[in-house]
N, CA and C atoms as a LAMMPS dump frame, in Angstrom:
ITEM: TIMESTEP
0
ITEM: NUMBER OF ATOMS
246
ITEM: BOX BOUNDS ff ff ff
-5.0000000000000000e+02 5.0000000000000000e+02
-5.0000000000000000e+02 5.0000000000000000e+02
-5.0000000000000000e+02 5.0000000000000000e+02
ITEM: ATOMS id mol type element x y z
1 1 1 N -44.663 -289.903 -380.608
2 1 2 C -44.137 -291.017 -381.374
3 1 3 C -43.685 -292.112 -380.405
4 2 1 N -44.09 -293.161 -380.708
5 2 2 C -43.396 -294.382 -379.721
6 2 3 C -42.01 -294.845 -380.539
7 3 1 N -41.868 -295.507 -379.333
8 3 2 C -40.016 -295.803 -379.814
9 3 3 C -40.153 -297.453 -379.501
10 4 1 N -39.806 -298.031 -380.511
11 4 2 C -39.898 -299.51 -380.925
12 4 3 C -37.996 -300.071 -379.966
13 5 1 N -38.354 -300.571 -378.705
14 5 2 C -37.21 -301.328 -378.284
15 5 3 C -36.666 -302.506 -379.336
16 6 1 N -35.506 -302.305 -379.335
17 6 2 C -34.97 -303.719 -379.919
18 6 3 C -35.078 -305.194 -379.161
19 7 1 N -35.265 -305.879 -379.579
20 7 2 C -35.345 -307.498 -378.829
21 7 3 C -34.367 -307.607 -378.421
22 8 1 N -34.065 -308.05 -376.713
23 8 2 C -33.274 -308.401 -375.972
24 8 3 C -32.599 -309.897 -376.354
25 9 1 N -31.733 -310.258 -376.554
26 9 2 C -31.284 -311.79 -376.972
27 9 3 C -31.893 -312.429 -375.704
28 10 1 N -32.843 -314.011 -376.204
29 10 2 C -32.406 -314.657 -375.048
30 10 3 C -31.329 -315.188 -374.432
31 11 1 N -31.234 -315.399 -373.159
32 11 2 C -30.707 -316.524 -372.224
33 11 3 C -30.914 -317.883 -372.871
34 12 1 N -29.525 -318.271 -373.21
35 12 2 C -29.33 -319.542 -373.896
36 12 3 C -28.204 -320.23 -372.947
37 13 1 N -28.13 -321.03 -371.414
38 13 2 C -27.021 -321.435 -371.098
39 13 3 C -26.116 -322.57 -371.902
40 14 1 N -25.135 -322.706 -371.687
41 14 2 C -24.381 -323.383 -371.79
42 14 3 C -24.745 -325.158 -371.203
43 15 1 N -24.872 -326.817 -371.64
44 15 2 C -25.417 -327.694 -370.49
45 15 3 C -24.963 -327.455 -369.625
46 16 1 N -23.584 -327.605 -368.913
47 16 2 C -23.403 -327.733 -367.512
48 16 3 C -24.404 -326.929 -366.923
49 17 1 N -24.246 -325.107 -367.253
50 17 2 C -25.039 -324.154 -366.241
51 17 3 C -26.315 -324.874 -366.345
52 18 1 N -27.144 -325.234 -367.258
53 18 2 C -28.724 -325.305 -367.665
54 18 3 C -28.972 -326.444 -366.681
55 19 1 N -28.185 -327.498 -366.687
56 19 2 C -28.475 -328.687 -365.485
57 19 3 C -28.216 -328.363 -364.401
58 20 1 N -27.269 -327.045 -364.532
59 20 2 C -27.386 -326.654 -362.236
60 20 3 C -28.806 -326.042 -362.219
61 21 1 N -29.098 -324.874 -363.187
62 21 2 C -30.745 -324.513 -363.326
63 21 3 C -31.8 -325.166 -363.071
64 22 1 N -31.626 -326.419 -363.611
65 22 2 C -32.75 -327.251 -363.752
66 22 3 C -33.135 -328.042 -362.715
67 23 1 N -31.609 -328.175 -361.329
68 23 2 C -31.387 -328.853 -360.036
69 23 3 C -32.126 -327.653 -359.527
70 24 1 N -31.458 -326.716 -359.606
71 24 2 C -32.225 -325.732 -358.654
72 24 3 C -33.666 -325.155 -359.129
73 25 1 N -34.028 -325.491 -360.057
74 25 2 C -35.49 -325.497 -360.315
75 25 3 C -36.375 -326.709 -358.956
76 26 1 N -35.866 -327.733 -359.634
77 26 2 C -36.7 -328.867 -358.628
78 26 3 C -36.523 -328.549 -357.163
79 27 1 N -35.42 -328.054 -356.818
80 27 2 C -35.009 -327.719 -355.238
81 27 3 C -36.333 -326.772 -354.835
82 28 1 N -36.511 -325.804 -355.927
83 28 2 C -37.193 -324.663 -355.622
84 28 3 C -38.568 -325.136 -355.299
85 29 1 N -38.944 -326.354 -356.363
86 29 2 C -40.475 -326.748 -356.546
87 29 3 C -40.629 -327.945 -355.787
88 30 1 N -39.72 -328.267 -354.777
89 30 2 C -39.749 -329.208 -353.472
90 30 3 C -40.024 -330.147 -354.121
91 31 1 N -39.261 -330.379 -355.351
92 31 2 C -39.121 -331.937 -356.009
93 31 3 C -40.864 -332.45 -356.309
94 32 1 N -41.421 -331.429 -356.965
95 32 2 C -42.782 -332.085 -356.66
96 32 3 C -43.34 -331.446 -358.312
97 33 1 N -44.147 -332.381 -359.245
98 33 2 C -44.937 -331.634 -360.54
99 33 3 C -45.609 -330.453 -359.949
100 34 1 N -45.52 -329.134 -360.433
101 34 2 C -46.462 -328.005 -360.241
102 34 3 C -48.227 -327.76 -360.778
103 35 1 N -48.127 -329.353 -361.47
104 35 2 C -49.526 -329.461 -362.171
105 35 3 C -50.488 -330.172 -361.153
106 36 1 N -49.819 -331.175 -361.112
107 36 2 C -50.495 -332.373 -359.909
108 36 3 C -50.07 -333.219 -358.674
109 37 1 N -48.94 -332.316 -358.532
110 37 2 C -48.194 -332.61 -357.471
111 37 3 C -47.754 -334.365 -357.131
112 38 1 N -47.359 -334.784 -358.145
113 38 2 C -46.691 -336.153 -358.413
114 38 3 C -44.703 -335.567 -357.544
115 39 1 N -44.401 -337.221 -357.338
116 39 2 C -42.888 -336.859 -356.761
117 39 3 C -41.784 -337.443 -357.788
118 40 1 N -42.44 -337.714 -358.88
119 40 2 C -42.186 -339.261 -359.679
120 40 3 C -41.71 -338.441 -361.411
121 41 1 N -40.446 -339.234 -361.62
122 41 2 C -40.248 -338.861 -363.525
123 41 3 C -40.868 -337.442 -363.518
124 42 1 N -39.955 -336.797 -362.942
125 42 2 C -39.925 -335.226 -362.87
126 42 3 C -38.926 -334.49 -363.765
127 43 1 N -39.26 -333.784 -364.605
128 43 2 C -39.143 -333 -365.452
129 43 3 C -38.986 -331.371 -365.329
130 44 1 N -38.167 -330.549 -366.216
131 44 2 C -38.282 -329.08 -366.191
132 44 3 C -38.987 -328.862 -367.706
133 45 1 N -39.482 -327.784 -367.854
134 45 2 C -40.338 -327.243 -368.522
135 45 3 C -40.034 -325.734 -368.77
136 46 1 N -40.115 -325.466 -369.938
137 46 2 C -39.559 -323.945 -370.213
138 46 3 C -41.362 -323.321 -370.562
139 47 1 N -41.883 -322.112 -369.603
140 47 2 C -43.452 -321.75 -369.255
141 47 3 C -43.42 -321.033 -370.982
142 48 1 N -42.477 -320.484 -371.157
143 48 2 C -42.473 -319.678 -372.893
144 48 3 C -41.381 -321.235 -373.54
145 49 1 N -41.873 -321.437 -374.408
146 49 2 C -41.046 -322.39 -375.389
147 49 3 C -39.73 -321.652 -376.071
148 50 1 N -38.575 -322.251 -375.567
149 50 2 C -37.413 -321.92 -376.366
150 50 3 C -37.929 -321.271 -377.633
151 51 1 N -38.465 -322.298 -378.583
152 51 2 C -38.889 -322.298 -379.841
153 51 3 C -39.787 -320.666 -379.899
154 52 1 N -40.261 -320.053 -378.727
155 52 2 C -40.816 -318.225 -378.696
156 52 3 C -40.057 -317.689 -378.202
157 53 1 N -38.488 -317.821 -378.451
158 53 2 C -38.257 -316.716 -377.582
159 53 3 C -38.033 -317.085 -375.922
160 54 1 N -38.348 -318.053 -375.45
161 54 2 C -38.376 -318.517 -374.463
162 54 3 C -37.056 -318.819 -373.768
163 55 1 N -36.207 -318.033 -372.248
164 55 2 C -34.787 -318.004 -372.249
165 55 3 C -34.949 -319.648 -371.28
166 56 1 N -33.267 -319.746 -371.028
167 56 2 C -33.142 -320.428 -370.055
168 56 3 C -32.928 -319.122 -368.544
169 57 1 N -34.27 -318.928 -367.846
170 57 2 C -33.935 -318.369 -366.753
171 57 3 C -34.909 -319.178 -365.534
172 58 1 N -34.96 -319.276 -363.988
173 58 2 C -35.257 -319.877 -363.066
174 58 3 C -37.103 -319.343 -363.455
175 59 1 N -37.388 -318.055 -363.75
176 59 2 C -38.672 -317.545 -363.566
177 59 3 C -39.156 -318.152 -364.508
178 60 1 N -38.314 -318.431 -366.195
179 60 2 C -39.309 -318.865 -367.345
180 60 3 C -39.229 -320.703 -366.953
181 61 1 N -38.783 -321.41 -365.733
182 61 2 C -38.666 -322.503 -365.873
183 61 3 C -39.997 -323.384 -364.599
184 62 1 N -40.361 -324.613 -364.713
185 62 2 C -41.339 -325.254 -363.69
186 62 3 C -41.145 -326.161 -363.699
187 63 1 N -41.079 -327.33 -362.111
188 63 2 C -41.204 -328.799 -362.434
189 63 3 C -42.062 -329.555 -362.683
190 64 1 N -42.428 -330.452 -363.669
191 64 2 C -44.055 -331.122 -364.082
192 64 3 C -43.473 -332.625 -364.457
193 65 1 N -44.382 -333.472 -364.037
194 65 2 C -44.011 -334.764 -363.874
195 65 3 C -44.117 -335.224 -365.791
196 66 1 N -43.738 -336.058 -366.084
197 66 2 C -43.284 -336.531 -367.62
198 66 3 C -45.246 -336.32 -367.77
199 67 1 N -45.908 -336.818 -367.564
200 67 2 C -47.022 -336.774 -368.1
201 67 3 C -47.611 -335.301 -367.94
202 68 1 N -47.859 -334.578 -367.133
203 68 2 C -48.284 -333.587 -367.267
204 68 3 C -47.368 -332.28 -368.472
205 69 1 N -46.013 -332.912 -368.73
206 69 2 C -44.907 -332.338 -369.17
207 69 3 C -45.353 -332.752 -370.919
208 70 1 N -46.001 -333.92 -371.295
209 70 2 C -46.285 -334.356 -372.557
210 70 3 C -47.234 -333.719 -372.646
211 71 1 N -48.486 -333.598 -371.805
212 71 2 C -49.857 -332.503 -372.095
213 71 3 C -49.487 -331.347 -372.444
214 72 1 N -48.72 -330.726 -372.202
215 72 2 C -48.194 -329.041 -372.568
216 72 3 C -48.143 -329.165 -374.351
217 73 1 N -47.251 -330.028 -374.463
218 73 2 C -46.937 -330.354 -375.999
219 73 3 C -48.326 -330.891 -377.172
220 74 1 N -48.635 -331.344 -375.651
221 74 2 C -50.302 -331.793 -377.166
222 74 3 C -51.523 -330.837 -376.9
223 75 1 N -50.924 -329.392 -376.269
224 75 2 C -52.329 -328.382 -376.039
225 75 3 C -53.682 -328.87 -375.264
226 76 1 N -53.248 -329.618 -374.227
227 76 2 C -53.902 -330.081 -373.134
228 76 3 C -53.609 -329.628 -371.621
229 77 1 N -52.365 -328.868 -371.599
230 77 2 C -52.556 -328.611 -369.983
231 77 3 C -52.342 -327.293 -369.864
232 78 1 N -52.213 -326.874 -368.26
233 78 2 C -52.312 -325.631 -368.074
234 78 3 C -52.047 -324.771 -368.451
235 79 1 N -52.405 -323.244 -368.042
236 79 2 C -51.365 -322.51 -368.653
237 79 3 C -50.206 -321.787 -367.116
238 80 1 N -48.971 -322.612 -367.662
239 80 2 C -47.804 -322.038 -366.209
240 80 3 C -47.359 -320.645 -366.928
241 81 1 N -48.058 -319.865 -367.13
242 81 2 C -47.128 -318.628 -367.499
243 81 3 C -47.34 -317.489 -366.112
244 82 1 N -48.107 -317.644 -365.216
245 82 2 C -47.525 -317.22 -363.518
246 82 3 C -49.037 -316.102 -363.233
């Protein structure tokens, strides 16, 4: 018989924590889009959408410049899931 785990709550920070996250996201991604390597109107990106389940943690997060960051949303760009 398999045994059905219960769903773990996501990681939902608080803003303050989510904007130190989101500094140390870009720190991590040398201030640079992970799509096309722009330095410019840089953005964080959650790789699972809040809206699935998606937490606030450093692994589910990437930096992508505003345009490559709008392609995600209109089912045009990559897939950052790792």
């Amino acid at each position: 018989m398999t045994c059905v785990r219960p769903k773990q709550p996501r990681l939902q920070l608080d803003p303050e924590r989510y904007e130190q996250l989101c500094n140390q996201v870009l720190r991590r991604d040398c201030w640079r889009c992970q799509s096309c390597g722009r330095r410019s109107n840089l953005e964080v990106h959650h790789k699972e959408f809040r809206s699935h389940s998606g937490d606030d943690s450093e692994e589910n997060l990437i930096t992508l410049c505003h345009a490559c960051h709008a392609s995600m949303y209109h089912g045009r760009g990559d897939d950052f899931s790792g």
